[in-house]
N, C-alpha and C positions, 0 to 999 in steps of 0.2 A: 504493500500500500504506500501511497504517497504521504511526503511528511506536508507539512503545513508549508515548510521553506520552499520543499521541492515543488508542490502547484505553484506558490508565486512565480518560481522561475519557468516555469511551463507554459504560466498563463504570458508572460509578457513575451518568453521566444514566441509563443503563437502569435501575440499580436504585432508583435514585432516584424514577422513574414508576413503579415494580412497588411498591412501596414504598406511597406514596402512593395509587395504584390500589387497594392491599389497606385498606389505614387507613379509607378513604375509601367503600368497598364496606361494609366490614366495620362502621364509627359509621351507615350506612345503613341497612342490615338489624336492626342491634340497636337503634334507636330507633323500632321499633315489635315489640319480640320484649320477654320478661321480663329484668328486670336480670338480672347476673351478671358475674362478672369478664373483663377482657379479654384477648380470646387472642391467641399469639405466633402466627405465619406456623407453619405444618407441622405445630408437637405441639401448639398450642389451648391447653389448660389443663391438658396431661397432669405437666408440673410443680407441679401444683398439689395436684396428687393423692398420697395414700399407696397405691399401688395395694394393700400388704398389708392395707391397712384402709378398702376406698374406701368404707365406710358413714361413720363417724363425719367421713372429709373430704370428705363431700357434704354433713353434717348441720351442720359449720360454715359450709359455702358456704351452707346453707337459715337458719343465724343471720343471717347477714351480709346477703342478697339477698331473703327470703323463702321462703314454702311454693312459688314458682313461678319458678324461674328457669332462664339459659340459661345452658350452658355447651359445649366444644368438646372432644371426644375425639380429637385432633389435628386431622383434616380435615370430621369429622362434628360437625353442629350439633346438640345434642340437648336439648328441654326438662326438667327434670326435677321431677317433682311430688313433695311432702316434707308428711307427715301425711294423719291422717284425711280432715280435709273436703277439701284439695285433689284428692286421690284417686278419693274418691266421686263429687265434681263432674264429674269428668273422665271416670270411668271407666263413673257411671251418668247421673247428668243430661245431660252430652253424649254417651253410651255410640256412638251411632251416628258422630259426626265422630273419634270417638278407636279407631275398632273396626280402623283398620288394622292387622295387625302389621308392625314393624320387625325390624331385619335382625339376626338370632344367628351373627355370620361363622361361629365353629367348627361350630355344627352347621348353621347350612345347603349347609357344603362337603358333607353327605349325605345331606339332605331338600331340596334345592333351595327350590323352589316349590310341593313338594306336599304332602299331607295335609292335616287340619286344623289342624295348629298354625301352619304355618309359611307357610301361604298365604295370598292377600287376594283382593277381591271376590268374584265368583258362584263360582270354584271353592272359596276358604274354605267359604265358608254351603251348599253345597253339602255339602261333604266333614264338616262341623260334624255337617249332617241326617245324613247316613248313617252318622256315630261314633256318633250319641244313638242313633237307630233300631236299629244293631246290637247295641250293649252290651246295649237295651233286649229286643231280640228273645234275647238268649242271657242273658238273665234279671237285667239290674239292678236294684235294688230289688224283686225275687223271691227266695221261696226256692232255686228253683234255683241264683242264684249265692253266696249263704249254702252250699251245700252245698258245694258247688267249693271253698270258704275253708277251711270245715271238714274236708277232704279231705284238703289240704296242710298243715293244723294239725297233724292226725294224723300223716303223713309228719317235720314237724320234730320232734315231739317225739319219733317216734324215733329220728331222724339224733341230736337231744339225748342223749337216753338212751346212744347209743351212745359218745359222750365220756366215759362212766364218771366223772365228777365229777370229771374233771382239768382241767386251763386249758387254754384253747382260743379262739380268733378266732370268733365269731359271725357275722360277717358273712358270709360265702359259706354259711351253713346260711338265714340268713335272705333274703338275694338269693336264693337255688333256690325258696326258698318261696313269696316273692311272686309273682314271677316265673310261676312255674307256674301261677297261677290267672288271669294276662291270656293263656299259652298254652294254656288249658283253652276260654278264651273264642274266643282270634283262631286259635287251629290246632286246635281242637277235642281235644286232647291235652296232657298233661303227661309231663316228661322226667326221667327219672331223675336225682338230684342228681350222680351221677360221669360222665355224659354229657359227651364229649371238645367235642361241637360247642355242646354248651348252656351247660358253663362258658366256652368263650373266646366265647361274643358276650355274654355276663353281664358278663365282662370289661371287655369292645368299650366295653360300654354306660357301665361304672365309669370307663373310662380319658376316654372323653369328656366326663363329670360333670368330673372333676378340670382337664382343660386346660383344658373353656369354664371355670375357677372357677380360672385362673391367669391372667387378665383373659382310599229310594225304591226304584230297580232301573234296569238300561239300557236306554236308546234306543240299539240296538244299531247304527242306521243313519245314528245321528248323528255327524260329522265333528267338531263341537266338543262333544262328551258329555265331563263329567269324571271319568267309570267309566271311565279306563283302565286298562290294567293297570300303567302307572308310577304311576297317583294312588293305587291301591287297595292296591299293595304300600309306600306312602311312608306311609299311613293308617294301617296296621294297624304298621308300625313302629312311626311316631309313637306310634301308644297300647300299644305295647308296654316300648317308653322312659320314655313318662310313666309307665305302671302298675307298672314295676320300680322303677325309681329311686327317684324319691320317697318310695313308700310303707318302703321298705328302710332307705332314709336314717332315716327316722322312726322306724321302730324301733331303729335301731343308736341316735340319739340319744336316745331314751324309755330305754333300759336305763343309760344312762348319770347318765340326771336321777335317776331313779328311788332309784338306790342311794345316790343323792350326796344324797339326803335320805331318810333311815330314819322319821323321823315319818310322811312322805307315804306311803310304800310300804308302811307299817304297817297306814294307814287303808285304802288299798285293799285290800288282801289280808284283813280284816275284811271289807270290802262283797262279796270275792268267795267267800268262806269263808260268809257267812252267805246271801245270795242265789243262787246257785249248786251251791256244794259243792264236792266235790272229786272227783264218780264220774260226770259229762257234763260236756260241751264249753261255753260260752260260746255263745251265741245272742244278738243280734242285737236281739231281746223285752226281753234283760234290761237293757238298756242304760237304758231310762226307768226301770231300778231300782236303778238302780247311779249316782247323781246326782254323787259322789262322784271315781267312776272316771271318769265322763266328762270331769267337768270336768278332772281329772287328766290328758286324751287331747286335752283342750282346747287347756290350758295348754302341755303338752310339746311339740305343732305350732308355738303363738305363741311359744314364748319358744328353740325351736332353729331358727326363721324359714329352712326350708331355699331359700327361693327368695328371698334377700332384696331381690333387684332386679327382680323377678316376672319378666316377659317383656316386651321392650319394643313399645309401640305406634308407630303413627304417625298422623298426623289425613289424612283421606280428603279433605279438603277445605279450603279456606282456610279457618279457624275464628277467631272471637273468643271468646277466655275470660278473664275476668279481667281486659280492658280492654287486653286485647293482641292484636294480630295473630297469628296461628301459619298460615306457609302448607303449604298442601298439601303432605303429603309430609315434614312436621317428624317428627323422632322423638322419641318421647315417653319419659320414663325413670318409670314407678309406682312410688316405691321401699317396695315393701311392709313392712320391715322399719322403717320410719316410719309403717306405719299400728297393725303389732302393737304398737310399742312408741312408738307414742302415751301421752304421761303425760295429755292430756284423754279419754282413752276409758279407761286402765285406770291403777291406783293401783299409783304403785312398779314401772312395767315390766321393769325391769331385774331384778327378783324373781322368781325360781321360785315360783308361787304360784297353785295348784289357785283358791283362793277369789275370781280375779280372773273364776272365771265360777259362782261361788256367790251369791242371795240370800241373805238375811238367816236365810231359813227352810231355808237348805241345799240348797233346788233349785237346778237347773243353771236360769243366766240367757242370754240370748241377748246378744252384744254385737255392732254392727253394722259394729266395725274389727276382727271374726274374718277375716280375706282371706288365709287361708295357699293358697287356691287362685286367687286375684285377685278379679277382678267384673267384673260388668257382663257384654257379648255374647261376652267373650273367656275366661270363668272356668272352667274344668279341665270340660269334658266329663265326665269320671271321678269328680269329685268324692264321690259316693254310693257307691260301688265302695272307696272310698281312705279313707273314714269306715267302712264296716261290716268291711275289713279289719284297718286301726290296732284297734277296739274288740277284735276277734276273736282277734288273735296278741298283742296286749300283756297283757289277761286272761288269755288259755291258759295264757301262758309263765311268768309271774307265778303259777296255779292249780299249776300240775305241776311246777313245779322252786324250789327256792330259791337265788336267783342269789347269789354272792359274788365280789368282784373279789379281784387280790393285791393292793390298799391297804386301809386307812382309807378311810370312805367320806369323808372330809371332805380327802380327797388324790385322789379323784377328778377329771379332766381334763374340764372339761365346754366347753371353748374347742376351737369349730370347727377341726380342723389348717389348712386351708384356707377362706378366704371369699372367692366371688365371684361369679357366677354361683346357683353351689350353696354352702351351707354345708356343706362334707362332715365328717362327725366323725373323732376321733381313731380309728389302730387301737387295738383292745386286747383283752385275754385275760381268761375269769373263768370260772368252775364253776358248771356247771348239775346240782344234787343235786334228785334226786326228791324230794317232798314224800308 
C-alpha cells in the first residue's frame, strides 16, 4: 500500500505529465492556428471574457491578435473572424470550406441535426432547396405573399386601435403579427392573437431568444431520403423561429430608434404622407420611392445588429486562410456586429444615421458590409420575406398611429436589455393615437 508521502508524490508526477501533456499539445496546435491569447486547462479564455458584453471583449482581443484569431470557450476551440474583409473572405471567397454550421448548444437541444439551419452536408443543401423552393412556391417575392403581410397589417392595426391611446407593451401585438404571416405560409392558416396555444409557443420561441443570448418532392422508397417526417417538421420550425423572431425583434427595436430621434421620424413620415397617403396600405412598389424610409429600415437593422454573432460556422475541411492552418471541423465565430459597425465600410458607426446608406443625391446606396442576415451559402433563406415585411409594418405603423412613449425622447432606452446571441431590446410601454 501507498504511504501518505508516496501518493503526494504520485499525485503531483501525474499532474505534473497532465500538465505538461496539455502545454505541450496545446503551443502545438496553436503554432499553426491564428494568434490569440492563451488558454487555462477547462474554462480556455472564458476569464477573459465580459460575458455581459462579449462584443467589445472580442473586439479588444481582435486589437491585440488581429481581424483573425483563436480563442477557447472553455473546452471549445473557436476561430473568430473580426470586420468587413475578414468576413467576406471567409464567408464568400472561401464560402464553400467555411459552409459548415457549428454547434448553437441551446437551440440545438430542439432542432438536433435537422432542418436547414442547423444541419450540414447533403441533408443541409438539401433541406436549404426545399426552404427556397417552398417559400418560393407559396409566393416569395410575389404578390401573393405581399398580400398575407398586408392581411396581418390590417389585423394589428386593429388589435392597435383597440389600446384606445393608452400605454401598453407592443410587443406581443407585434410577435402575433409576424408570426402569423410564416403561419399563413408553413400551416397555410393564421391564428387569432388570444389563441391559448399560439401565445405560449410565441413564448417558447421568446424565452429561447433570451437564454441562447445569456451566453424537390420524395423518393418515397428511399431508406436514406431527407423528407422525413422529423426533417420536415424540424424545417418548417426552423423557418418559423427564424420568421418570428427576428423580424419582431426588428420592429420592437425600429420603434425604439425611431422616436429617440424626432428629426429622423419627421423625415419619414413626410416620404410616407406624400408618397403614399394616409387612405391604403404601404406596398412593396413604393419602397424605390421612399429612398429615405429605406435607408431609415436600413440603418435600424445595422445599427440594433440583432444577430451580432450571426451563427457560427465551421470549415468542412482542412482549410488555409490567411496563412494558417484551420483543421476540419474548427469552428468559426463571423462576428457580424464587426462587419455593421465596421468604421472602413460606414462613417461614424456607432451613429444612428439613415445617410450611412444615402448618396450624395439622396438615393438609397448599396453597401457590401449590409450582413444583418450573414452571407455567403449560409445567408437567411428568408431574407426577401424579412425585407418586404420590416418595409411593410414599420410604414403602416408609423402611417396610422402616432407613437408616443412616457419619456422625452432623448430618455429613451435604446441599449439592448440583453446581448448575446440575440440582441433582445428593452421592455416598454407607449401610445398608439390614430392619425
Amino acid at each position: 500500500m501507498f504511504l501518505a508521502g508516496e501518493l503526494t508524490v504520485y499525485f503531483y508526477a501525474v499532474t505534473s505529465v497532465l500538465l505538461f501533456w496539455y502545454f505541450w499539445r496545446t503551443y502545438d496546435e496553436r503554432s499553426r492556428l491564428p494568434p490569440g491569447p492563451f488558454p487555462l486547462p477547462l474554462i480556455g479564455n472564458l476569464h477573459q471574457i465580459n460575458t455581459g458584453d462579449m462584443v467589445n471583449s472580442l473586439k479588444a482581443m481582435s486589437q491585440k491578435y488581429g481581424p483573425v484569431f483563436t480563442m477557447h470557450l472553455g473546452m471549445r476551440r473557436v476561430v473568430v473572424l473580426w470586420g468587413y474583409d475578414a468576413v467576406k473572405e471567409a464567408l464568400v471567397d472561401h464560402g464553400e470550406e467555411f459552409s459548415g454550421r457549428g454547434p448553437v448548444p441551446t437551440l440545438q437541444l430542439a432542432m438536433e441535426d435537422y432542418g436547414p439551419i442547423f444541419s450540414n452536408g447533403e441533408r443541409w443543401k438539401e433541406m436549404r432547396r426545399f426552404a427556397l423552393v417552398t417559400l418560393r412556391n407559396f409566393g416569395m417575392g410575389k404578390r401573393s405573399i405581399e398580400e398575407r403581410v398586408h392581411e396581418e397589417a390590417y389585423h394589428l392595426i386593429d388589435a392597435l386601435k383597440k389600446t384606445k391611446g393608452l400605454p401598453f407593451d407592443p410587443a406581443i401585438q407585434i410577435s402575433n403579427s409576424v408570426s402569423n404571416v410564416i403561419c399563413s405560409v408553413i400551416f397555410g392558416k393564421r391564428f387569432e392573437y388570444h389563441d391559448k396555444e399560439f401565445v405560449e409557443l410565441l413564448q417558447g420561441i421568446h424565452t429561447v431568444a433570451v437564454i441562447t443570448s445569456s451566453l424537390g418532392g420524395q423518393d418515397k422508397g428511399n431508406p436514406s431520403t431527407e423528407y422525413s417526417m422529423k426533417n420536415l417538421i424540424f424545417s418548417a420550425l426552423s423557418l418559423f423561429m427564424a420568421g418570428t423572431e427576428t423580424v419582431s425583434t426588428t420592429i420592437k427595436h425600429s420603434l425604439l430608434l425611431i422616436k429617440k430621434h424626432p428629426e429622423i421620424e419627421a423625415r419619414v413620415l413626410a416620404e410616407i404622407d406624400s408618397v403614399i397617403g394616409r387612405d391604403r396600405l404601404p406596398t412593396i412598389l413604393d419602397r424605390s420611392r421612399m429612398p429615405y424610409t429605406d435607408a431609415a429600415i436600413h440603418e435600424i437593422q445595422r445599427f440594433s445588429d440583432i444577430l451580432p454573432f450571426g451563427v457560427p460556422h465551421i470549415v468542412i475541411r482542412d482549410t488555409k486562410f490567411r496563412g494558417f492552418m484551420l483543421p476540419k471541423g474548427t469552428e468559426i465565430y463571423p462576428i457580424l456586429s464587426s462587419v455593421l459597425r465596421d468604421p472602413a465600410k460606414f462613417e461614424d458607426p456607432r451613429t444612428f444615421d439613415p445617410g450611412h446608406f444615402l448618396d450624395e443625391n439622396g438615393c438609397l446606396k448599396n453597401n457590401d458590409a449590409f450582413m444583418p442576415f450573414s452571407t455567403g451559402k449560409r445567408i437567411c433563406p428568408g431574407e426577401g420575406l424579412a425585407q418586404m415585411e420590416l418595409f411593410i409594418y414599420i410604414t403602416t405603423i408609423l402611417q396610422k398611429f402616432k407613437l408616443q412613449f412616457l419619456c422625452d425622447p432623448k430618455d429613451i432606452d435604446i441599449k439592448p436589455r440583453l446581448s448575446g446571441f440575440v440582441n433582445v431590446p428593452i421592455s416598454y410601454e407607449l401610445q398608439a393615437i390614430p392619425r
